[in-house]
DRENSE-350643 format. One record per residue: residue in three letters; x, y, z of N, C-alpha, C, O in turn. Coordinates in pm, whole numbers, padded with zeros to 5 digits, always signed. Example, Ala and Ser with C-alpha at 12.3 -4.5 7.8 and 13.67 -1.06 7.14 Angstrom:
BEGIN
ALA+01319-00569+00780+01230-00450+00780+01320-00330+00780+01424-00332+00846 SER+01285-00225+00708+01367-00106+00714+01290+00003+00787+01341+00114+00804 
end
This chain:
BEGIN
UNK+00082-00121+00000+00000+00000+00000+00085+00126+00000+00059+00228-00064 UNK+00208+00105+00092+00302+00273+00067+00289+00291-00018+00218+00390-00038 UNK+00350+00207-00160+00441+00245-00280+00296+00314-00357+00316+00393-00449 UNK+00179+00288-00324+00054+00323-00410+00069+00460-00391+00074+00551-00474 UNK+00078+00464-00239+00010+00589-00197+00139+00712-00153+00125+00805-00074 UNK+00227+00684-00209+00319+00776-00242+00367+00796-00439+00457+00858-00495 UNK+00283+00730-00477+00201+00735-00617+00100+00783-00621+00093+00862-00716 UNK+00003+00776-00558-00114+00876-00590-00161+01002-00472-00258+01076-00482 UNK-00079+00999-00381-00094+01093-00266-00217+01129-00247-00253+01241-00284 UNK-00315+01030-00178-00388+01087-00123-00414+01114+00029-00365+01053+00124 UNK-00510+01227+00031-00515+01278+00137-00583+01166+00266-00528+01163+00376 UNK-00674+01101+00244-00703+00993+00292-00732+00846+00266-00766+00856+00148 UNK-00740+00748+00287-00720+00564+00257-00810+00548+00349-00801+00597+00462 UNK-00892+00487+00314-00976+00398+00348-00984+00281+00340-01053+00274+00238 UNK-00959+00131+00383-00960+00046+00324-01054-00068+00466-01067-00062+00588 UNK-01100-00162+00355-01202-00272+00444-01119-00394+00479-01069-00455+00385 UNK-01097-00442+00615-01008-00519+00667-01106-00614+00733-01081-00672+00839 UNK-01213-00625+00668-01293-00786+00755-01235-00891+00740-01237-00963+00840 UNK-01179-00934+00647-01125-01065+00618-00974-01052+00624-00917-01134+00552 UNK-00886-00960+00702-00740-00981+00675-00677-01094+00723-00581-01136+00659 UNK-00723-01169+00852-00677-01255+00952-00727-01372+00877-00817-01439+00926 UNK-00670-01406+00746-00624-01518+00687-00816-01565+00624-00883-01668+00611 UNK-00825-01481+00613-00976-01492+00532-01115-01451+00622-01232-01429+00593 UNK-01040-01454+00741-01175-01486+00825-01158-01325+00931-01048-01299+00980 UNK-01238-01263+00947-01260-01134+01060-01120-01074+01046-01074-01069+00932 UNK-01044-01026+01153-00996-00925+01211-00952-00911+01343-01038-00922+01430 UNK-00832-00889+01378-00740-00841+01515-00699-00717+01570-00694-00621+01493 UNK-00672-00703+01682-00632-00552+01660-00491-00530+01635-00444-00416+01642 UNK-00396-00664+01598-00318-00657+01581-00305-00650+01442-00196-00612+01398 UNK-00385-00675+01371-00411-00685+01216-00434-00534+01156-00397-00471+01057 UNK-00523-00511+01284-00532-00376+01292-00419-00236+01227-00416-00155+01134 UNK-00348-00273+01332-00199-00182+01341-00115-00216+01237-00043-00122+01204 UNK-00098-00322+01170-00045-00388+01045-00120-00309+00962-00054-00291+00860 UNK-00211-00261+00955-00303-00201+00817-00280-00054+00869-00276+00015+00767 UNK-00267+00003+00947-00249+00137+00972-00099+00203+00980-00080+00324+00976 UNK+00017+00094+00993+00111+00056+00946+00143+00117+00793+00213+00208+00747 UNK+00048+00011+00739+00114+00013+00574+00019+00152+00507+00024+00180+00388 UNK-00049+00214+00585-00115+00344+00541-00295+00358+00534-00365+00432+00465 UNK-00333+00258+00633-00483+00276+00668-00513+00383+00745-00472+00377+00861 UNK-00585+00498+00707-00620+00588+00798-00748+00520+00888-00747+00526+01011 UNK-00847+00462+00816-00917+00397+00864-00970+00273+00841-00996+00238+00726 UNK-00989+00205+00932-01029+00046+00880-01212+00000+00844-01274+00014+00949 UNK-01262-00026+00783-01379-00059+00800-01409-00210+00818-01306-00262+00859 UNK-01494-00290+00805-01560-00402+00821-01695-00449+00764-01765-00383+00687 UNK-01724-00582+00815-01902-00610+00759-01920-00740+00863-01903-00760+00984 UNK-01959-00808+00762-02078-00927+00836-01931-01057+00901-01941-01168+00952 UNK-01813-00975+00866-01712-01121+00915-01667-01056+01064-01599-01123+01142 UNK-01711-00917+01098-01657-00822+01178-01585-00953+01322-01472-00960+01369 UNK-01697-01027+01349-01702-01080+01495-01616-01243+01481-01598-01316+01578 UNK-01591-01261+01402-01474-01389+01326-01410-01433+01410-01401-01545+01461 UNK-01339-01298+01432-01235-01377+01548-01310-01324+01662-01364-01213+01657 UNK-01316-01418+01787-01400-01419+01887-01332-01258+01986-01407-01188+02054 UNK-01214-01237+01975-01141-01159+02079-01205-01019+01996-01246-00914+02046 UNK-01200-01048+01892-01218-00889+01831-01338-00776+01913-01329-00653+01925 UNK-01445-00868+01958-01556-00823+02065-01491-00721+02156-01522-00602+02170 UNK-01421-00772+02200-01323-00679+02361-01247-00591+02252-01280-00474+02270 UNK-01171-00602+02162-01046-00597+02113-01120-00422+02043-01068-00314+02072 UNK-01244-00436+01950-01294-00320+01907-01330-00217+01950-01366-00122+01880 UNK-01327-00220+02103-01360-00089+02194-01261-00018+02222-01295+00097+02247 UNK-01091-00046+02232-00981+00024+02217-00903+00069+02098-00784+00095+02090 UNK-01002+00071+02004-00907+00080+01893-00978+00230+01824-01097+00260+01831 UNK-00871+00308+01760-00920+00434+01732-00925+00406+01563-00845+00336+01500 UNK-01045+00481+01508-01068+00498+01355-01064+00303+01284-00989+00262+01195 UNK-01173+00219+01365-01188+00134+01306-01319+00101+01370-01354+00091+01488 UNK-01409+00082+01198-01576+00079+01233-01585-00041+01216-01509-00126+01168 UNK-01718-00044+01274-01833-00207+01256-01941-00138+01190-01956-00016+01187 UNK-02033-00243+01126-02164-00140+01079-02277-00084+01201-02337-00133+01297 UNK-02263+00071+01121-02371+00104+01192-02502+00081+01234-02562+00154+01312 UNK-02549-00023+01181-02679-00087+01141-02676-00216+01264-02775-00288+01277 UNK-02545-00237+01355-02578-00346+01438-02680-00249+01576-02660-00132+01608 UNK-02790-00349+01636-02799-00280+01699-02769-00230+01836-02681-00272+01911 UNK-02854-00132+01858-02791-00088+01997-02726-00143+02126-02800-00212+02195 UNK-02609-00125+02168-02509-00203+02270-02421-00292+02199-02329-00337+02268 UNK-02426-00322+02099-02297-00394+02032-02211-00312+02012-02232-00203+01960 UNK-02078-00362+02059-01988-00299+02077-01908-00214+01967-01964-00223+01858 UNK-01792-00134+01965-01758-00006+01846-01867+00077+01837-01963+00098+01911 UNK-01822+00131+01701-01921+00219+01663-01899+00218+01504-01801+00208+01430 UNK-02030+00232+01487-02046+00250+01303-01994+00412+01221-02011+00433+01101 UNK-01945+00485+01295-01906+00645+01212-01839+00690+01287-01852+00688+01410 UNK-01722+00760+01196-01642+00866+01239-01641+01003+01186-01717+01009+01090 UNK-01564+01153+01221-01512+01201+01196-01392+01232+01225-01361+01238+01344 UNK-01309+01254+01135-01179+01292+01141-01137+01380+01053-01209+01423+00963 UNK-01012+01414+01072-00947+01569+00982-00865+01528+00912-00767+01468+00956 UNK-00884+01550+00786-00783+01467+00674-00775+01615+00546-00845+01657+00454 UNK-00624+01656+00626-00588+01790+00506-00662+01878+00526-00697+01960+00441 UNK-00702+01875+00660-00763+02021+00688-00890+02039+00673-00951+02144+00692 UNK-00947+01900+00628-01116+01909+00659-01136+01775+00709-01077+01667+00708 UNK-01280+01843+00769-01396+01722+00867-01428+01666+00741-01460+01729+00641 UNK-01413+01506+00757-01446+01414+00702-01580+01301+00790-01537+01255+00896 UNK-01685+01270+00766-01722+01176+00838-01720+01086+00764-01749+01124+00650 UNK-01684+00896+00776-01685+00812+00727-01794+00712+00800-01793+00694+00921 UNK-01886+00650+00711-01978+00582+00808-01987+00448+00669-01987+00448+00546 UNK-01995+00327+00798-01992+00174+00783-02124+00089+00744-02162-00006+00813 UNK-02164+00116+00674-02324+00029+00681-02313-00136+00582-02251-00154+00477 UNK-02397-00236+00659-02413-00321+00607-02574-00371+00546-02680-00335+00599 UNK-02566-00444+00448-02670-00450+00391-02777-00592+00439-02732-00650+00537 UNK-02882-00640+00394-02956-00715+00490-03023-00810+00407-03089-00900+00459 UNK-03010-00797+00247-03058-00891+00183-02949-00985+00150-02846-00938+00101 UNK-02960-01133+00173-02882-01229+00194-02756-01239+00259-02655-01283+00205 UNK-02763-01200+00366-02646-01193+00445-02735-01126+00573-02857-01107+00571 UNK-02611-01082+00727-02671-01078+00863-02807-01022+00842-02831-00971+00732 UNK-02907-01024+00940-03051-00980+00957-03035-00873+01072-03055-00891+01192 UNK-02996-00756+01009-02999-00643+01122-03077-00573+01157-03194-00607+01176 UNK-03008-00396+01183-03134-00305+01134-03146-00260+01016-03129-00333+00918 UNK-03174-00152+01008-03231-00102+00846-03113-00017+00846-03083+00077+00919 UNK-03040-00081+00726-02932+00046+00674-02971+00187+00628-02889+00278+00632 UNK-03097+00204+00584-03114+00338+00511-03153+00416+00592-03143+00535+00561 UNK-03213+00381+00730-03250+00477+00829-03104+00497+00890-03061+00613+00894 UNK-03032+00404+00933-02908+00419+01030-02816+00526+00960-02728+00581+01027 UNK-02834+00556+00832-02753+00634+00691-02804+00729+00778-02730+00784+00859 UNK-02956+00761+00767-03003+00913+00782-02997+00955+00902-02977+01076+00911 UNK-03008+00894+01006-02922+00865+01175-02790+00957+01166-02752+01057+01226 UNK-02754+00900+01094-02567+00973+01059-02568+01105+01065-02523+01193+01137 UNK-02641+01092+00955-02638+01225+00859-02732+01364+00989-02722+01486+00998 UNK-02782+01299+01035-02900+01403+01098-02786+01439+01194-02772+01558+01220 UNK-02718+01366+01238-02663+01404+01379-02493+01464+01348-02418+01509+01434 UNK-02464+01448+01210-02362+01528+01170-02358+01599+01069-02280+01560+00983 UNK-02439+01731+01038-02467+01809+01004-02299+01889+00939-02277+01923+00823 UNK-02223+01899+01034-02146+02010+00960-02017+01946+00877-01956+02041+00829 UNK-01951+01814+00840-01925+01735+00813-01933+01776+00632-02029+01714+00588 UNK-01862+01861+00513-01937+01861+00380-01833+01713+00322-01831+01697+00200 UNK-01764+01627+00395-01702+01556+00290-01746+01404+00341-01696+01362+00445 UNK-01815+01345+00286-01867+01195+00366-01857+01092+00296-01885+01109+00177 UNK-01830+01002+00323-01793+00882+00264-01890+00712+00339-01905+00664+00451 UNK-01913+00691+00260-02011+00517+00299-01974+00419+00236-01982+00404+00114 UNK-01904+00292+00366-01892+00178+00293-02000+00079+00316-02018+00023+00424 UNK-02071+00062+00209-02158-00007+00228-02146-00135+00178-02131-00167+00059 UNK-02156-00231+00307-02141-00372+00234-02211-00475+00274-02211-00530+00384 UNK-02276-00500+00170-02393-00574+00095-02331-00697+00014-02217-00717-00028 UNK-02458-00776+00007-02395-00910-00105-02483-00887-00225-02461-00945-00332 UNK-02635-00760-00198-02714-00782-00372-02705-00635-00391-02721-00533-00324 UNK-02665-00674-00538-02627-00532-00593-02745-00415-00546-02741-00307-00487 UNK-02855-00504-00609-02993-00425-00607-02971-00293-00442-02978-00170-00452 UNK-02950-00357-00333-02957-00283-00210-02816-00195-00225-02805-00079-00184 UNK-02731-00254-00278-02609-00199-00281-02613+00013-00392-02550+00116-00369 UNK-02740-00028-00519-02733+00043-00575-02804+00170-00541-02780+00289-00557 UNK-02947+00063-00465-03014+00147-00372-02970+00286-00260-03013+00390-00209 UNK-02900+00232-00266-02828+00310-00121-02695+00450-00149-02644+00542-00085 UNK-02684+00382-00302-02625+00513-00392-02699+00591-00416-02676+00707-00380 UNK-02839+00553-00499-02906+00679-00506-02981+00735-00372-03008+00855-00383 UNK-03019+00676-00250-03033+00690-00164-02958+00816-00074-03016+00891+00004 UNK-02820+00818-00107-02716+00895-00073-02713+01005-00141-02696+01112-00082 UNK-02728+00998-00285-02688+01096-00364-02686+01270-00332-02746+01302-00229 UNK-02650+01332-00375-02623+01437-00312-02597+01464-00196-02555+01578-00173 UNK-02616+01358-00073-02609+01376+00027-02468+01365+00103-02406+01432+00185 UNK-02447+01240+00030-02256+01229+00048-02160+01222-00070-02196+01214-00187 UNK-02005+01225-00019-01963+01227-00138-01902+01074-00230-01869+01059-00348 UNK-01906+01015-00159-01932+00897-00200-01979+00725-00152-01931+00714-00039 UNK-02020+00648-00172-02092+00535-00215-01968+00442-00240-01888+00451-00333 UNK-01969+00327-00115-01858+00243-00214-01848+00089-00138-01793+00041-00039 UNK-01946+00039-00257-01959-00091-00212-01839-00188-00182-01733-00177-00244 UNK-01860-00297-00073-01789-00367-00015-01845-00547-00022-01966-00563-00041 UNK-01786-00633-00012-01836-00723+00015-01830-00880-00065-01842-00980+00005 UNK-01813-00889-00186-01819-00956-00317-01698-01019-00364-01688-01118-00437 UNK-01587-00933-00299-01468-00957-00371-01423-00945-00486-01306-00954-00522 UNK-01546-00918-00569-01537-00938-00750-01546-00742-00781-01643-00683-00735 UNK-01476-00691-00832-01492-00563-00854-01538-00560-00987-01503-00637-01076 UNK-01645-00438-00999-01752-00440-01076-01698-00262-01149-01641-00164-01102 UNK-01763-00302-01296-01715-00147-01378-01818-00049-01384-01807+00041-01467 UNK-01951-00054-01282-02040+00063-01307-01983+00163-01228-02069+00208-01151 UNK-01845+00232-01210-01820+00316-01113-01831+00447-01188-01783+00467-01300 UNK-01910+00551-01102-01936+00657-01196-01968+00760-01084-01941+00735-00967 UNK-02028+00880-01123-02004+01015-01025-02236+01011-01099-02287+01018-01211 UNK-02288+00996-00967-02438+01051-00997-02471+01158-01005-02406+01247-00950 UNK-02549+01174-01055-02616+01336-01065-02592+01453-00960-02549+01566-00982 UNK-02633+01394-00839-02610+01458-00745-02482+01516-00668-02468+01609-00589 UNK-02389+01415-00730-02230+01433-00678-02165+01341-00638-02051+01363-00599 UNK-02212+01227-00637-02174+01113-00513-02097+01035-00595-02135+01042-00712 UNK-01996+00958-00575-01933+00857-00656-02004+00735-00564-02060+00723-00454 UNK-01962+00644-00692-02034+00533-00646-01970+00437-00698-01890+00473-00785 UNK-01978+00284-00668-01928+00167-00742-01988+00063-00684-01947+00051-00568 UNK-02059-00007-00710-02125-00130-00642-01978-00231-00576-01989-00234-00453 UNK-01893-00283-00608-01817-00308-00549-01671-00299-00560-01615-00359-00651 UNK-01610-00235-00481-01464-00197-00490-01357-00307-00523-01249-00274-00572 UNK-01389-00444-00495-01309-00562-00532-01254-00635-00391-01332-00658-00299 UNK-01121-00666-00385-01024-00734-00306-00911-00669-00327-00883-00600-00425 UNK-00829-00699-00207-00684-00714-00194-00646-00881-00135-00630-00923-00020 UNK-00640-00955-00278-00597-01085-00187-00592-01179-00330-00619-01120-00434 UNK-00560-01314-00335-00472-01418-00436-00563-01372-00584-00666-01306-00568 UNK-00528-01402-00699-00594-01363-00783-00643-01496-00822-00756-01526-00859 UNK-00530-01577-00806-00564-01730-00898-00676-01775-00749-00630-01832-00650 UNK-00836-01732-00767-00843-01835-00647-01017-01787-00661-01056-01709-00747 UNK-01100-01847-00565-01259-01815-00569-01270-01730-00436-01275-01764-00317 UNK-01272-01599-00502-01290-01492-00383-01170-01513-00299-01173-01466-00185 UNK-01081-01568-00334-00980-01553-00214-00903-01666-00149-00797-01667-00085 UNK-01006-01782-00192-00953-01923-00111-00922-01988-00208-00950-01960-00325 UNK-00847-02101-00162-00780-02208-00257-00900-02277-00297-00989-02317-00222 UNK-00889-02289-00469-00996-02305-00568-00970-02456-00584-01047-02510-00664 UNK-00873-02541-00521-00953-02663-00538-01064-02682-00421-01175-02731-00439 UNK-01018-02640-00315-01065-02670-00214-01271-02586-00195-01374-02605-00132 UNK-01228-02517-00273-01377-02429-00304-01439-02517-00404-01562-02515-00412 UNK-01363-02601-00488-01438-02672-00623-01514-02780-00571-01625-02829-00592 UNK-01385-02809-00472-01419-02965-00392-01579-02944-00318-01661-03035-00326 UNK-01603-02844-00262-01694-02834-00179-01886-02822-00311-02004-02855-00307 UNK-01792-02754-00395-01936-02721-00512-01982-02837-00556-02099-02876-00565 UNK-01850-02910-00594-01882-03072-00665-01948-03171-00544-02053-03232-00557 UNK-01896-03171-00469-01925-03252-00356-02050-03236-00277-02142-03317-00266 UNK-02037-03120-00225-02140-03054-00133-02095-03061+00030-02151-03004+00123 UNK-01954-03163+00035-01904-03138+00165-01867-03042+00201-01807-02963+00128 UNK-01894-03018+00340-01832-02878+00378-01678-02894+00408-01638-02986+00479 UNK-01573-02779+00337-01493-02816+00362-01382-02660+00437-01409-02541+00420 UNK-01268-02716+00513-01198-02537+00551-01124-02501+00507-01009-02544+00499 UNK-01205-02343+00435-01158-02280+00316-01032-02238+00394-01013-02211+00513 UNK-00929-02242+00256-00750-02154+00328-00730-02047+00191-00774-02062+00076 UNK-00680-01979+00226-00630-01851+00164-00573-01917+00062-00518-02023+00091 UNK-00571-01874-00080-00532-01945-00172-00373-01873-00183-00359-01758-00139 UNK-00235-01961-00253-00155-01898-00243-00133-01836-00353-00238-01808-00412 UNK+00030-01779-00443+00012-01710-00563+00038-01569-00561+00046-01507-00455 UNK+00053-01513-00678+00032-01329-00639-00127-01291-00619-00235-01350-00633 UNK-00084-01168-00581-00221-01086-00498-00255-00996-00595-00166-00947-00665 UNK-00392-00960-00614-00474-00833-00689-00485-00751-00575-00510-00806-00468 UNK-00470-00635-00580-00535-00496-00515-00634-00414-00617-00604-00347-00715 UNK-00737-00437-00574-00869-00384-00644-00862-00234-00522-00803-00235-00414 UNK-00936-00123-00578-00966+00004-00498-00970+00110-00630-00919+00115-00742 UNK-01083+00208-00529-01082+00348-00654-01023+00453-00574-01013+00454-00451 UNK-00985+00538-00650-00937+00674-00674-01033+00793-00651-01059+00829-00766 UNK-01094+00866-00574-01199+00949-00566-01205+01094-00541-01190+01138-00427 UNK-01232+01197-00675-01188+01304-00626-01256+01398-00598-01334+01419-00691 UNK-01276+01523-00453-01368+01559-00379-01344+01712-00389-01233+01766-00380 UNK-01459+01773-00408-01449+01906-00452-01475+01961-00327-01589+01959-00281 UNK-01352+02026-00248-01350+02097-00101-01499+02145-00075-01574+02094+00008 UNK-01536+02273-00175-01645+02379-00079-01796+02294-00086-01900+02319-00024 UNK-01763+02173-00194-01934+02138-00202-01877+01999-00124-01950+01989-00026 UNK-01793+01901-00122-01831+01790-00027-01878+01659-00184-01906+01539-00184 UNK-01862+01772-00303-01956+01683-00393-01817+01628-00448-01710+01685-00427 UNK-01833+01495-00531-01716+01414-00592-01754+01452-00775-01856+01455-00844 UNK-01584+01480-00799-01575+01527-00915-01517+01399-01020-01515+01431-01139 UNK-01471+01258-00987-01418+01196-01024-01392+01054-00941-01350+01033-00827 UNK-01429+00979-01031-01374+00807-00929-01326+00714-01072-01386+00693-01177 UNK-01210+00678-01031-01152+00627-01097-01108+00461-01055-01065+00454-00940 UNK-01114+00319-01136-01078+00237-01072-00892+00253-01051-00833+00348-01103 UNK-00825+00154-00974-00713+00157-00917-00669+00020-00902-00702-00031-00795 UNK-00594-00061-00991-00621-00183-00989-00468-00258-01017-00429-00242-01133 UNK-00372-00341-00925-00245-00346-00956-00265-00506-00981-00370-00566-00954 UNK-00174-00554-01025-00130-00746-00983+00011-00763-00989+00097-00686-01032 UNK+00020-00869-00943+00162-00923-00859+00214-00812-00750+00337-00811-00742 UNK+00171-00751-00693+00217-00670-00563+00237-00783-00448+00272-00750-00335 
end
């Protein structure tokens, strides 16, 4: 991630670390490894609670969300603000509810956000969902309202990434950072074995070089509105 981001200098990184701890959730030691290599902030989804310690582990840790949509008394928190180059940024975590966890309602917990951080013009939502449909929803849902929309979840990065009417960039899903030769990530015999078969079997990180999927997003200071999203896409890193 340095060598990217002393290539494209941006002012802030965002990146989703549910699955770093070898496919499965998240540490807080995994944590510091990603903030390390240039995570300003970490996000998450439905693998958040994977590793069992992460429960305790997510209440000491600064600028790393769970979705906002879990409900009330589960531990972290779904939104931040922070100052990145001299402006309030809020970043907020939402997960989606069609085929995957049964939470609350992401589109109210969005407007939750939004109501209660008012002065905030540069905002960002990772929203991660497994059906596009809710995923797309929630772009136009946003539109004008933040500055960008950026689906999570799929692993498969998708080319509708574009700037809406309103201002918002958007992309149904941003992709992976993880093996390329592999099914979402795990070793593809062992994923084949399970399709052909139907046994359940335990998926391992497939080995090989790595894809880094991510976009590029560019934010017009006085409006908060996005002027540009670009994909960002390396192999063999």
């Amino acid at each position: 991630m340095e060598p990217l981001k002393r290539e494209l200098e941006p002012h802030l990184t965002i990146v989703n670390g549910e699955n770093a701890a070898g496919g499965f959730g998240i540490t807080a030691k995994i944590v510091d490894e990603l903030r390390q290599a240039g995570a300003d902030v970490v996000t998450t989804g439905n693998h958040v609670w994977d590793q069992k310690q992460f429960v305790e582990e997510i209440v000491g840790l600064e600028r790393v969300l769970r979705p906002e949509n879990y409900p009330p008394g589960v531990p972290g928190t779904g939104h931040l603000v922070l100052q990145a180059d001299g402006e309030q940024v809020l970043v907020m975590n939402l997960m989606g509810r069609l085929f995957i966890n049964d939470i609350d309602d992401p589109f109210r917990a969005a407007d939750a956000v939004l109501a209660a951080n008012p002065e905030p013009k540069i905002v960002f939502c990772d929203m991660h969902a497994e059906a596009t449909s809710e995923k797309t929803a929630m772009g136009w849902h946003l539109d004008g309202r933040v500055s960008a929309v950026v689906g999570t979840h799929t692993h498969i990065p998708t080319a509708d990434h574009r700037v809406l009417p309103g201002g918002t960039a958007y992309v149904t899903d941003v992709g992976m950072v993880g093996p390329r030769d592999s099914v979402i990530g795990v070793d593809k015999e062992g994923a084949l074995q399970r399709f052909l078969t139907g046994i359940p079997r335990r998926f391992e990180v497939a080995p090989g070089p790595v894809t880094f999927n991510s976009v590029l997003i560019t934010i017009d200071r006085p409006t908060g509105r996005a002027t540009t999203i670009q994909r960002i896409d390396r192999e063999h890193i």
